[in-house]
VMD Tcl script that builds the backbone (N, CA, C; Angstrom):
set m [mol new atoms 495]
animate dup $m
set s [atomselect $m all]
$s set {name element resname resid chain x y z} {
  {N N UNK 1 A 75.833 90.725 109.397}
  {CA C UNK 1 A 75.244 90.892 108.088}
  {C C UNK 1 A 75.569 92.299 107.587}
  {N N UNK 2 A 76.145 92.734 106.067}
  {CA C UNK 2 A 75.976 93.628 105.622}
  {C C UNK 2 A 74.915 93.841 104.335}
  {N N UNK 3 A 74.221 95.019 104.442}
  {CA C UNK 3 A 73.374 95.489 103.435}
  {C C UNK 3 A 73.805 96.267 102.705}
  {N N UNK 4 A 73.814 96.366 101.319}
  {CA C UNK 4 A 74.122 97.224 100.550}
  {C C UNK 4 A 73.005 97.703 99.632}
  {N N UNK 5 A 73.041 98.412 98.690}
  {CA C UNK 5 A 71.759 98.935 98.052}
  {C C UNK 5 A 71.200 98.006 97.466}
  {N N UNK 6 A 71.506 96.538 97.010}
  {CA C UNK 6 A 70.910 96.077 96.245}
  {C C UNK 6 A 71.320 94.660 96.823}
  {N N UNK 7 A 72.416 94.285 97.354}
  {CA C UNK 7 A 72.818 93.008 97.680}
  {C C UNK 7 A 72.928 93.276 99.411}
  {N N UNK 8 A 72.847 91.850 99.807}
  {CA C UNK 8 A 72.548 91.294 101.293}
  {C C UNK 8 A 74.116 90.272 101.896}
  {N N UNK 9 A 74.995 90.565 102.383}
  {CA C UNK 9 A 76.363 89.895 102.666}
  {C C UNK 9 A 76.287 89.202 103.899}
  {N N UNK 10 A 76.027 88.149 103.915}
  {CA C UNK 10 A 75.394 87.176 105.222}
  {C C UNK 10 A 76.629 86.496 105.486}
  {N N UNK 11 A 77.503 86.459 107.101}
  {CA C UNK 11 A 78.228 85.324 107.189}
  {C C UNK 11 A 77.924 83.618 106.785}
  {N N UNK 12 A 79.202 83.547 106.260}
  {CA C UNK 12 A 79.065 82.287 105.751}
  {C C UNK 12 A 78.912 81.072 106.628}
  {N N UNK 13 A 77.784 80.036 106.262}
  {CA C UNK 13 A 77.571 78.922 106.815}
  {C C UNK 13 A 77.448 77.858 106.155}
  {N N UNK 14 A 77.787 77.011 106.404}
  {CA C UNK 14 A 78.254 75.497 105.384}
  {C C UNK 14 A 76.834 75.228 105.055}
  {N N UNK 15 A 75.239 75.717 104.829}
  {CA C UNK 15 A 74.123 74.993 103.951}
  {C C UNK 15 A 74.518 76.090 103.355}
  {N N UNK 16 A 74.980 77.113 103.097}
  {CA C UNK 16 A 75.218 77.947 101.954}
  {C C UNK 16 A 76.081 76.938 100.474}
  {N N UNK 17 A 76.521 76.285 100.908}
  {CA C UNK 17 A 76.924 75.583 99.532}
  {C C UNK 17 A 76.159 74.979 99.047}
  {N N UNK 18 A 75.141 74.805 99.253}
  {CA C UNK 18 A 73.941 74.211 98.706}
  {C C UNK 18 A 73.824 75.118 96.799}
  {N N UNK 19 A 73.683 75.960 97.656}
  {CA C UNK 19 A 73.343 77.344 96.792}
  {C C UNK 19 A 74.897 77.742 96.110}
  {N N UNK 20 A 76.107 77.841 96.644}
  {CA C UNK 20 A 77.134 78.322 96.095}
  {C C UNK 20 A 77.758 77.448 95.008}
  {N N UNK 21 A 77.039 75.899 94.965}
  {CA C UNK 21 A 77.972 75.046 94.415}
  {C C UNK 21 A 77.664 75.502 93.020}
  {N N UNK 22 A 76.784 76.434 92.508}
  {CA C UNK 22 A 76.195 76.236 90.673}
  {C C UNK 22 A 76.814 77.607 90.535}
  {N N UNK 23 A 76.952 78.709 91.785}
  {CA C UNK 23 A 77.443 79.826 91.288}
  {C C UNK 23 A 78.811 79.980 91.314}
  {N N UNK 24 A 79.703 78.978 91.586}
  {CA C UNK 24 A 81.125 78.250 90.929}
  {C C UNK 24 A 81.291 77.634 90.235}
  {N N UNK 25 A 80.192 77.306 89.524}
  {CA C UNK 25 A 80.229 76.233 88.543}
  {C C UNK 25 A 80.960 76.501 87.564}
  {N N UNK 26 A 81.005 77.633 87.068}
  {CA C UNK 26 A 81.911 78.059 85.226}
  {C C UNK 26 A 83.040 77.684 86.343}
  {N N UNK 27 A 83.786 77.257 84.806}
  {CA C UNK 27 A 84.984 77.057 84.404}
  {C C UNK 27 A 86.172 78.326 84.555}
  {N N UNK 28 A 84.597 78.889 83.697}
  {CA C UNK 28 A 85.789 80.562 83.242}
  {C C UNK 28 A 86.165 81.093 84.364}
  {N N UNK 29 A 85.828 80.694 85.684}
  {CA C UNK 29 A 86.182 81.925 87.203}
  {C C UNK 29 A 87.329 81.525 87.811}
  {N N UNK 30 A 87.641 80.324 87.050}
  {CA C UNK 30 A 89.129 79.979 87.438}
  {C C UNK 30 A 90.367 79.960 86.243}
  {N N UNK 31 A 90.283 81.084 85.629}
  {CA C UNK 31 A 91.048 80.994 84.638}
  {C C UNK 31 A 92.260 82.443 85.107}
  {N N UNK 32 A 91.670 83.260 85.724}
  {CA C UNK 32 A 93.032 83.633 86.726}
  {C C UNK 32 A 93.537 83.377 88.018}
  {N N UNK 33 A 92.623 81.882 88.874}
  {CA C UNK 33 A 93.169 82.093 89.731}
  {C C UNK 33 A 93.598 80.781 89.848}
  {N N UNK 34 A 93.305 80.042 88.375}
  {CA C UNK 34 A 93.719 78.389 88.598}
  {C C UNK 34 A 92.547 77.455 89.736}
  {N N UNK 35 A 92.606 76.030 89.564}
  {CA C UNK 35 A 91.576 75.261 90.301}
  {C C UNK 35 A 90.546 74.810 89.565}
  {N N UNK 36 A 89.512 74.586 90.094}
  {CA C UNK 36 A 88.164 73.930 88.882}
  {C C UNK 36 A 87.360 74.075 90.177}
  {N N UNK 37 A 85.555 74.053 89.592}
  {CA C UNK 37 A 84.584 74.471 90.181}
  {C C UNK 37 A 84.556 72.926 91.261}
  {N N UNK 38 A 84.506 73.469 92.414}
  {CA C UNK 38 A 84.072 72.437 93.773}
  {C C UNK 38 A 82.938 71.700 93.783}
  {N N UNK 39 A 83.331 70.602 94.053}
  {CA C UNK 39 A 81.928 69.450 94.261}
  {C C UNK 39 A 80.961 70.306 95.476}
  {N N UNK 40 A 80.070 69.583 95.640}
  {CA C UNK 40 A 79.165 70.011 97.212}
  {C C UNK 40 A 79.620 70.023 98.055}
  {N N UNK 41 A 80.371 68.541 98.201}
  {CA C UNK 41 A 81.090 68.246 99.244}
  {C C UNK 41 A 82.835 68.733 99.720}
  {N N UNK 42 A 83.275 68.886 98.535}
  {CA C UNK 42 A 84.625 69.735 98.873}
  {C C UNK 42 A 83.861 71.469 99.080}
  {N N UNK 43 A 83.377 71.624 98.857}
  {CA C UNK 43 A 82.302 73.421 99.210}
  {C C UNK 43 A 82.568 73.214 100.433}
  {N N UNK 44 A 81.226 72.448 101.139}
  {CA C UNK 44 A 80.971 72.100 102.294}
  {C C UNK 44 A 82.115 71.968 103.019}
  {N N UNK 45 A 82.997 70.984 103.023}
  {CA C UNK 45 A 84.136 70.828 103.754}
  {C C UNK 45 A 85.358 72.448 103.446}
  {N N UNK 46 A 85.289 73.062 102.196}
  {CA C UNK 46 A 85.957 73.842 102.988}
  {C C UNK 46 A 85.063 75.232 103.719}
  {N N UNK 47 A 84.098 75.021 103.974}
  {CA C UNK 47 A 83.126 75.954 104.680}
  {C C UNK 47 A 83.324 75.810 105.863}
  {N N UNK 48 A 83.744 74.537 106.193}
  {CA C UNK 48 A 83.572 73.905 107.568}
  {C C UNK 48 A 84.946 74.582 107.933}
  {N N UNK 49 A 86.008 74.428 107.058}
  {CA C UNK 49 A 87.454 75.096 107.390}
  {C C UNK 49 A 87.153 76.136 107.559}
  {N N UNK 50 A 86.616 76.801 106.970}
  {CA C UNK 50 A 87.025 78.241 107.005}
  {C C UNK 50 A 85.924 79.036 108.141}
  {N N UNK 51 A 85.019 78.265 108.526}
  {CA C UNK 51 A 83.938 78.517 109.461}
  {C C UNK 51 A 85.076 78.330 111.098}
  {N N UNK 52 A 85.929 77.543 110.868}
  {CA C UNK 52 A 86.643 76.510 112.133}
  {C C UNK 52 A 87.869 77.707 112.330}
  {N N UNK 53 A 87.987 78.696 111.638}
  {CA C UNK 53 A 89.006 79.575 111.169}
  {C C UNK 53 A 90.888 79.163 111.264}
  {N N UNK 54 A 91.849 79.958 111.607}
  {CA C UNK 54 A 93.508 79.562 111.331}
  {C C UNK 54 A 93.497 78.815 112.439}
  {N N UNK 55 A 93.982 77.820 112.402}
  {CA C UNK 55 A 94.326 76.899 113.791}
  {C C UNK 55 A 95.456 77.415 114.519}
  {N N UNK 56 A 96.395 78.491 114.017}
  {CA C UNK 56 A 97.070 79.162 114.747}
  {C C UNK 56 A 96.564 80.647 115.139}
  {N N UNK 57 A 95.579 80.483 114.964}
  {CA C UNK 57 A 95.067 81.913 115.342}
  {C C UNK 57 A 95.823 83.534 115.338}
  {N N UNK 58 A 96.267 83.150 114.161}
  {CA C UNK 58 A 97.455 84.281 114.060}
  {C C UNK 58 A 96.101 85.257 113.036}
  {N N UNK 59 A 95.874 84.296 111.830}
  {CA C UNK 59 A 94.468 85.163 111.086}
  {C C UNK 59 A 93.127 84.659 111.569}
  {N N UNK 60 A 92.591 86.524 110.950}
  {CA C UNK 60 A 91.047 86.969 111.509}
  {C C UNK 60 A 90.590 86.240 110.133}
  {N N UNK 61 A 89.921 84.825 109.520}
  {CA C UNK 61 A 88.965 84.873 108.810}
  {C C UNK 61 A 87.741 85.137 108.395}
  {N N UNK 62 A 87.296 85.782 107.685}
  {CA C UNK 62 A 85.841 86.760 107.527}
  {C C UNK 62 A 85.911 86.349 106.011}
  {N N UNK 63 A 84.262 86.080 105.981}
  {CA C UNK 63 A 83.680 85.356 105.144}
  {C C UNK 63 A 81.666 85.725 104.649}
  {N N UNK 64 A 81.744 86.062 103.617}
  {CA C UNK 64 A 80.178 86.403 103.291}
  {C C UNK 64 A 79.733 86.058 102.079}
  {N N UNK 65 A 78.673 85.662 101.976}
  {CA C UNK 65 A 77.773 85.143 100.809}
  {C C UNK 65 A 77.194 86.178 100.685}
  {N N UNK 66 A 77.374 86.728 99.478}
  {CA C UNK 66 A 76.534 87.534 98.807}
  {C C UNK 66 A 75.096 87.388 97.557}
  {N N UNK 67 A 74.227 88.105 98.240}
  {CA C UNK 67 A 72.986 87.646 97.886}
  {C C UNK 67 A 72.370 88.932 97.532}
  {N N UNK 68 A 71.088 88.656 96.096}
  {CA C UNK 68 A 70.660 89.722 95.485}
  {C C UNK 68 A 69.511 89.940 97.201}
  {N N UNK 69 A 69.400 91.541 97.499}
  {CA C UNK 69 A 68.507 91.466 98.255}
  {C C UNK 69 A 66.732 91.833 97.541}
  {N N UNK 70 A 66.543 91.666 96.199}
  {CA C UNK 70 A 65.221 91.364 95.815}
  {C C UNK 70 A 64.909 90.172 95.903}
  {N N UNK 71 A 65.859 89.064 96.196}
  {CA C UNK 71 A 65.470 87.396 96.123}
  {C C UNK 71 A 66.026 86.627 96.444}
  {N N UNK 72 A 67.076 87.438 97.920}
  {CA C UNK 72 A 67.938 86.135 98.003}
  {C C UNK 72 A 68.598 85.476 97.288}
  {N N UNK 73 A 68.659 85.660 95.900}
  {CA C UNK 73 A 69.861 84.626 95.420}
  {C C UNK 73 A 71.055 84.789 95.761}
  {N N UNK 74 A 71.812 83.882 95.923}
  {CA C UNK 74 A 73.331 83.761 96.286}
  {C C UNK 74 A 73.961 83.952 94.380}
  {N N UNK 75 A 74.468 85.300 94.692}
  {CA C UNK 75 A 75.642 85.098 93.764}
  {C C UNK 75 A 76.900 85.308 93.903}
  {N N UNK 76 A 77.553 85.100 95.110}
  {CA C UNK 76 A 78.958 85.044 95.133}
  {C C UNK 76 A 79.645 85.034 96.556}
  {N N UNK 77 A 80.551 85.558 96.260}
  {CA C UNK 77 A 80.978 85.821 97.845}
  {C C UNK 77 A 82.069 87.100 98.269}
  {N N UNK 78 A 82.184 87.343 99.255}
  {CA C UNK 78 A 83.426 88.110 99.799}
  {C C UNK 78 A 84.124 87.604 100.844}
  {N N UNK 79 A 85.428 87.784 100.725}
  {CA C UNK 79 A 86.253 87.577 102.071}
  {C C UNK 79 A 87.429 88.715 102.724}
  {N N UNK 80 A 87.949 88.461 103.753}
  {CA C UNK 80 A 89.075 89.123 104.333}
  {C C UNK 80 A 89.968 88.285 105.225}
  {N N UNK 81 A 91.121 88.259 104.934}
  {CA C UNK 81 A 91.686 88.053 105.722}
  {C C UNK 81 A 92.523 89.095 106.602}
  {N N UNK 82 A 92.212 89.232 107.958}
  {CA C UNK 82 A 92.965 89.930 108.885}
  {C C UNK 82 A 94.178 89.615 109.441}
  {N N UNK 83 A 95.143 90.223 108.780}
  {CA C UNK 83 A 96.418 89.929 109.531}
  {C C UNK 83 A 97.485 91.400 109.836}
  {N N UNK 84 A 97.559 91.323 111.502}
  {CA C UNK 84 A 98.040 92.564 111.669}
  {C C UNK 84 A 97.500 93.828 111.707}
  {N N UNK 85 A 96.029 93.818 111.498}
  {CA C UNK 85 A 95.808 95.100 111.168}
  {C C UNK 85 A 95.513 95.001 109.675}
  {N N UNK 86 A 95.917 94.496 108.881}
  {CA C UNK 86 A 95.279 94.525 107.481}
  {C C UNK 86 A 94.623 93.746 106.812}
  {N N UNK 87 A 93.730 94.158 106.037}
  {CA C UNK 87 A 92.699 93.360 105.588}
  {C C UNK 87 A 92.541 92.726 103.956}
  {N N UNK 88 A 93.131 91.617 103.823}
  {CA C UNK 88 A 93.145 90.909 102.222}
  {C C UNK 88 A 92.046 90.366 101.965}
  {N N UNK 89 A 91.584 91.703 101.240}
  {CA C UNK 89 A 90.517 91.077 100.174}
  {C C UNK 89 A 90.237 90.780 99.275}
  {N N UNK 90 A 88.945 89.651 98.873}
  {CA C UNK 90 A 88.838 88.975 97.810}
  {C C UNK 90 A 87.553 89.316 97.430}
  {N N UNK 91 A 86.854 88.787 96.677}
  {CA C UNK 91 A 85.544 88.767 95.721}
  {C C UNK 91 A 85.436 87.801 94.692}
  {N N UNK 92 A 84.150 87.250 94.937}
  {CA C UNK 92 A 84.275 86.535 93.032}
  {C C UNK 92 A 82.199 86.544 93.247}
  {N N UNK 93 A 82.336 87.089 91.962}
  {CA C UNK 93 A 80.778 86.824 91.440}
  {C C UNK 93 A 80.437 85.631 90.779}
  {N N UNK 94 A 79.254 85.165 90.411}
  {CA C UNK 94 A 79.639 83.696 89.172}
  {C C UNK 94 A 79.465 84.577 88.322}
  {N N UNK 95 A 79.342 83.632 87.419}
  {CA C UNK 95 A 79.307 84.519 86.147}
  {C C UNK 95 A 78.194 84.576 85.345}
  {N N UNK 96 A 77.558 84.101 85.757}
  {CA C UNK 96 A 76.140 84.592 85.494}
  {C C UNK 96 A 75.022 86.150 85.832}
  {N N UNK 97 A 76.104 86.555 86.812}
  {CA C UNK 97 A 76.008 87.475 87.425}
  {C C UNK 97 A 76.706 88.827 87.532}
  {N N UNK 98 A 77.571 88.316 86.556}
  {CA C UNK 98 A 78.773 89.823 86.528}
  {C C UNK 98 A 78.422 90.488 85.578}
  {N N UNK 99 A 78.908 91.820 85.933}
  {CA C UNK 99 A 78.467 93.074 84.478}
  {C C UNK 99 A 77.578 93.829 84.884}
  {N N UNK 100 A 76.719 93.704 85.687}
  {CA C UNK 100 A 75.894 94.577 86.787}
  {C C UNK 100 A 76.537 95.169 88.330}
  {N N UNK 101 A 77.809 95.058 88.483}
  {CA C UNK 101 A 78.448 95.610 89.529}
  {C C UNK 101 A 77.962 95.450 90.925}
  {N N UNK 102 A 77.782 94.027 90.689}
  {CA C UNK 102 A 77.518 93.451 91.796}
  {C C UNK 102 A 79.191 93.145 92.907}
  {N N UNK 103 A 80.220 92.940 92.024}
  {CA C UNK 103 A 81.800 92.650 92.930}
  {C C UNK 103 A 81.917 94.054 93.491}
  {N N UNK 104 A 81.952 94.868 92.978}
  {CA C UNK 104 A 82.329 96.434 93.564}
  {C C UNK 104 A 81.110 97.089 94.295}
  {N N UNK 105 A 80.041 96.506 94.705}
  {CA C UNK 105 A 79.414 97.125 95.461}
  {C C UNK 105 A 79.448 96.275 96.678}
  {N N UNK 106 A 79.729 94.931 96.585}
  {CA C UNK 106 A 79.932 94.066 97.426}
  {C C UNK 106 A 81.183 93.650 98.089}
  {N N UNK 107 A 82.293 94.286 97.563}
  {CA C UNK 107 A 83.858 95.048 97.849}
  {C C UNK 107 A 83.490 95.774 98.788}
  {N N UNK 108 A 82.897 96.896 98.213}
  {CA C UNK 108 A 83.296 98.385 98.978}
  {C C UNK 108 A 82.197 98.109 100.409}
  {N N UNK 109 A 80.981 97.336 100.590}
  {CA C UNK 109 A 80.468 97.147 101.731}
  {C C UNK 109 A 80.908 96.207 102.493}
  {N N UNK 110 A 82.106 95.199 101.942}
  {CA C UNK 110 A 83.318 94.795 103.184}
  {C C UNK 110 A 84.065 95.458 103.418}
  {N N UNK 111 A 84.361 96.313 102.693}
  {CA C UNK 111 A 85.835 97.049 102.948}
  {C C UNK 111 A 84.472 98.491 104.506}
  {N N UNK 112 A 83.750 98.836 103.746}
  {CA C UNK 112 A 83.130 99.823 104.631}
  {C C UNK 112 A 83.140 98.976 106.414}
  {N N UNK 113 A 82.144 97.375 106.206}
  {CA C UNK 113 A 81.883 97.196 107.527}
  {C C UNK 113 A 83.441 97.332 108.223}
  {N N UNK 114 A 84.492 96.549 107.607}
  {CA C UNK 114 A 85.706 95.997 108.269}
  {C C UNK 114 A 86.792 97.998 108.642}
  {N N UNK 115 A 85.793 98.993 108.093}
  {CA C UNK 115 A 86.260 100.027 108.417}
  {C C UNK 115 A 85.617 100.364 109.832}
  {N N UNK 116 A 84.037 99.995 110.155}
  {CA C UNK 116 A 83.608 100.657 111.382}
  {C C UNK 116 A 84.234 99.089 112.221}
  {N N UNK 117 A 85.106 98.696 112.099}
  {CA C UNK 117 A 85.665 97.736 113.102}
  {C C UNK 117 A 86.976 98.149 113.235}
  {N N UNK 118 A 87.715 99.490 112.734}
  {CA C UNK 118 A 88.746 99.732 113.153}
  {C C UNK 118 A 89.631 99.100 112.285}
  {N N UNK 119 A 89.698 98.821 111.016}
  {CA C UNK 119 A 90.481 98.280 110.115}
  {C C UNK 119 A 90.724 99.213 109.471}
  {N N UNK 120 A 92.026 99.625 109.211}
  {CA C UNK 120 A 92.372 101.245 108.638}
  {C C UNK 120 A 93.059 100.777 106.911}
  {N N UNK 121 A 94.215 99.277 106.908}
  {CA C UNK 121 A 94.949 99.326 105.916}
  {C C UNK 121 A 93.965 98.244 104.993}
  {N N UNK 122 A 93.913 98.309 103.687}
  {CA C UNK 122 A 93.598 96.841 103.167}
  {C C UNK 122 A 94.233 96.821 101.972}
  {N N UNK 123 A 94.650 95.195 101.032}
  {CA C UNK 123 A 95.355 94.756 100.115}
  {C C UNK 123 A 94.680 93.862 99.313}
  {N N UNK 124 A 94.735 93.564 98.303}
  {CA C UNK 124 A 94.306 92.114 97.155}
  {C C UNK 124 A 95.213 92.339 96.450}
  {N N UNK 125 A 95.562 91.029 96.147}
  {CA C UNK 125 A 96.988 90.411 95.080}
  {C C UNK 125 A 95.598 90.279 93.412}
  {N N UNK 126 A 95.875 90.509 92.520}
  {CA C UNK 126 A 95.088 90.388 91.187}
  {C C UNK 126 A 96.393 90.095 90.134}
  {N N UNK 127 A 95.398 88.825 89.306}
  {CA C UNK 127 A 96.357 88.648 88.654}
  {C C UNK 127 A 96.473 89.674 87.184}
  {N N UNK 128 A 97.421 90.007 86.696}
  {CA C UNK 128 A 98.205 91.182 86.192}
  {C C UNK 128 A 96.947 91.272 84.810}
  {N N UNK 129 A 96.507 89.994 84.386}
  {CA C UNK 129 A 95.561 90.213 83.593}
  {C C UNK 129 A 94.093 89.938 83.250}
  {N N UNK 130 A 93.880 90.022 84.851}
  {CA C UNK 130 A 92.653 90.450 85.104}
  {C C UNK 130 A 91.766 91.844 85.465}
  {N N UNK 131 A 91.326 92.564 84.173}
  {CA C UNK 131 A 91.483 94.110 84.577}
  {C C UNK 131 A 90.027 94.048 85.200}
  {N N UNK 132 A 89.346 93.139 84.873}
  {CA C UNK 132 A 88.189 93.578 85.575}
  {C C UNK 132 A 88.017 93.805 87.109}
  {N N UNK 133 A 88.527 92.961 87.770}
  {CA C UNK 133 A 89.236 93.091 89.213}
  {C C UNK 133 A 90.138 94.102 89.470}
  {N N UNK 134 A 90.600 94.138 88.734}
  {CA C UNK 134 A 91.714 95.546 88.920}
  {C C UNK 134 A 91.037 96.795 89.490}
  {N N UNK 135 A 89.750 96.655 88.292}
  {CA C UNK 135 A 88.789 98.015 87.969}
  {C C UNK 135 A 88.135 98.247 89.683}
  {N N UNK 136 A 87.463 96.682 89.796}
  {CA C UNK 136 A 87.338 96.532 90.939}
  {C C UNK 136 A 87.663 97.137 92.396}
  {N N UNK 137 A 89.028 96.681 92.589}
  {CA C UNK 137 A 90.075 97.056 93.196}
  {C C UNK 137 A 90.387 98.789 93.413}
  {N N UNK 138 A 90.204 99.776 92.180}
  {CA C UNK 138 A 90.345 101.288 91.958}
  {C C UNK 138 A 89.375 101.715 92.540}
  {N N UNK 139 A 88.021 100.925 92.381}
  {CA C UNK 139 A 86.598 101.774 92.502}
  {C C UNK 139 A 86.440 101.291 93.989}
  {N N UNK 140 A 87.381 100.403 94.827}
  {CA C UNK 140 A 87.021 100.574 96.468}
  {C C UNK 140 A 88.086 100.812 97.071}
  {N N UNK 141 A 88.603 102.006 96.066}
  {CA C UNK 141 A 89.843 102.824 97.045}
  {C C UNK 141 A 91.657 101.856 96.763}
  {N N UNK 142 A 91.404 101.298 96.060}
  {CA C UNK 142 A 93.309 100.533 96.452}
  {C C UNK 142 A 93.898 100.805 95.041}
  {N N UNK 143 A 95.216 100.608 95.281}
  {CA C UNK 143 A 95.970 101.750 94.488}
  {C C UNK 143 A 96.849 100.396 93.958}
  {N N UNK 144 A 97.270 100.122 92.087}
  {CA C UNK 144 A 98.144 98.935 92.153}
  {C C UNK 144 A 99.273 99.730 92.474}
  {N N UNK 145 A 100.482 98.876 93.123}
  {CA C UNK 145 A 101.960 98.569 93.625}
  {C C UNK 145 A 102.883 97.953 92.382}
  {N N UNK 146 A 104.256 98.300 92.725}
  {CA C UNK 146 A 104.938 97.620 91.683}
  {C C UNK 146 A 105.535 96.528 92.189}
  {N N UNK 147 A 104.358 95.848 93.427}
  {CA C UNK 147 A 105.235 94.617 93.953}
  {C C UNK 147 A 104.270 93.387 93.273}
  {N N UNK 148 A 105.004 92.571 93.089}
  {CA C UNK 148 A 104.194 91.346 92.927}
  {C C UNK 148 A 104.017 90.167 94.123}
  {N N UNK 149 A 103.119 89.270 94.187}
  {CA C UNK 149 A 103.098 88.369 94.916}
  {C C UNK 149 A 102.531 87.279 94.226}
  {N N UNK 150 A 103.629 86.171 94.362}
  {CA C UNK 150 A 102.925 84.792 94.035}
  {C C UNK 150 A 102.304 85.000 92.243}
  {N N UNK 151 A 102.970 86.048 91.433}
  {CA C UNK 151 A 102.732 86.329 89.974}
  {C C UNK 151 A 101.696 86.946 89.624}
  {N N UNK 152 A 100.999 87.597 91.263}
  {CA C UNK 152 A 99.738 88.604 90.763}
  {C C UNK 152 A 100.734 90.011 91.820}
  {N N UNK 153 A 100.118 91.066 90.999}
  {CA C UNK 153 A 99.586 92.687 91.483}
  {C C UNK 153 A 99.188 92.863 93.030}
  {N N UNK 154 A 100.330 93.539 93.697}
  {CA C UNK 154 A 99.582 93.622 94.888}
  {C C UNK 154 A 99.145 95.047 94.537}
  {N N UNK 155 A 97.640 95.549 95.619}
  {CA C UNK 155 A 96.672 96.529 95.537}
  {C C UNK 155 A 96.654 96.761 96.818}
  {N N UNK 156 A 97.125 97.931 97.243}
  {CA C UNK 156 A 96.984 98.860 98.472}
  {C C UNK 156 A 96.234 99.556 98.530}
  {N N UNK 157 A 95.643 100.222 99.848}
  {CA C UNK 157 A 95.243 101.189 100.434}
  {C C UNK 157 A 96.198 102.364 100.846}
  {N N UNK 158 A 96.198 103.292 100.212}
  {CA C UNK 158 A 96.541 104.392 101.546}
  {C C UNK 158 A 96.484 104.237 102.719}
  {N N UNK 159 A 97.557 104.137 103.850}
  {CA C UNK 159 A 97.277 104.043 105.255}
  {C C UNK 159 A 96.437 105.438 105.627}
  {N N UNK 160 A 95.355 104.601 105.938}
  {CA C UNK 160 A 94.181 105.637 106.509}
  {C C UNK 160 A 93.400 106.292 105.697}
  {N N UNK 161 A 93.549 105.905 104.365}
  {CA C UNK 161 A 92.402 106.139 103.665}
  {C C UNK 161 A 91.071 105.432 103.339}
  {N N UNK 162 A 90.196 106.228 103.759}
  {CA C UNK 162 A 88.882 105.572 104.102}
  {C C UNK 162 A 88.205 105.368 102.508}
  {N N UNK 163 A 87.350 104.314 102.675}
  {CA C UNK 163 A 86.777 104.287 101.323}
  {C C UNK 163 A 86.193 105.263 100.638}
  {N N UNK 164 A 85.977 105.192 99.577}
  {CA C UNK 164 A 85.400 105.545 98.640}
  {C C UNK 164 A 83.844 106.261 99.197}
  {N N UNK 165 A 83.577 107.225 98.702}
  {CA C UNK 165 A 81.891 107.392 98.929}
  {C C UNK 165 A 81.154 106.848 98.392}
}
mol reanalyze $m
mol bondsrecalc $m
mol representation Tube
mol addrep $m
């Protein structure tokens, strides 16, 4: 579990979609990354994947529901994927919930725990016109690249630069 000043980052467990399925619900949260909001049951099932982690065990999957800690609500999530030593991260708030800086405080306390575990490099691909993520992305230390991947922005770390205060 991570705590942050205001939000609670609990590993993820498949009755969490209970709760995650309404805070995917807009439309609008897939308008840079493509897809449509998940039934219960596609939630659930890919919870179960991603709980079951890479069947080649080549990636570290890490996974958290993020929750207001005045009430427990689930509004979103964080992830990482570990490969090599580096850590690809993601975020999505719903949207009911964004504009209070809830993604960047809930960024920078994955990027912090996955630092006291000895994770030095980290990356997120953003797509080129999504600045709010971008903003995201600046305020927990990663720097954009002039590489692209897959038609989004890759976002580096400094090797060995520790987060943000």
């Amino acid at each position: 579990m991570i705590i942050s000043e205001r939000l609670v980052l609990r590993p993820l467990a498949i009755p969490d979609a209970g709760d995650m399925v309404s805070v995917l619900a807009d439309p609008e949260l897939y308008r840079f990354t493509g897809g449509r909001p998940p039934t219960l049951e596609e939630l659930e099932n890919r919870y179960f994947a991603q709980l079951a982690g890479d069947p080649l065990r080549v990636e570290d999957w890490r996974n958290w529901i993020v929750r207001r800690r005045i009430d427990d609500v689930a509004v979103g999530f964080t992830q990482a994927t570990i490969i090599d030593g580096v850590a690809e991260l993601a975020w999505v708030i719903g949207a009911a919930f964004q504009g209070a800086g809830f993604a960047t405080e809930a960024a920078l306390a994955t990027r912090r725990l996955l630092e006291t575990e000895g994770v030095a490099r980290f990356r997120a691909t953003i797509h080129p016109e999504h600045e709010v993520s971008g903003r995201v992305a600046s305020a927990i230390g990663l720097i954009a690249t002039g590489e692209i991947d897959d038609g989004e922005i890759v976002w580096r770390s400094l090797d060995g630069n520790a987060s943000p205060a």
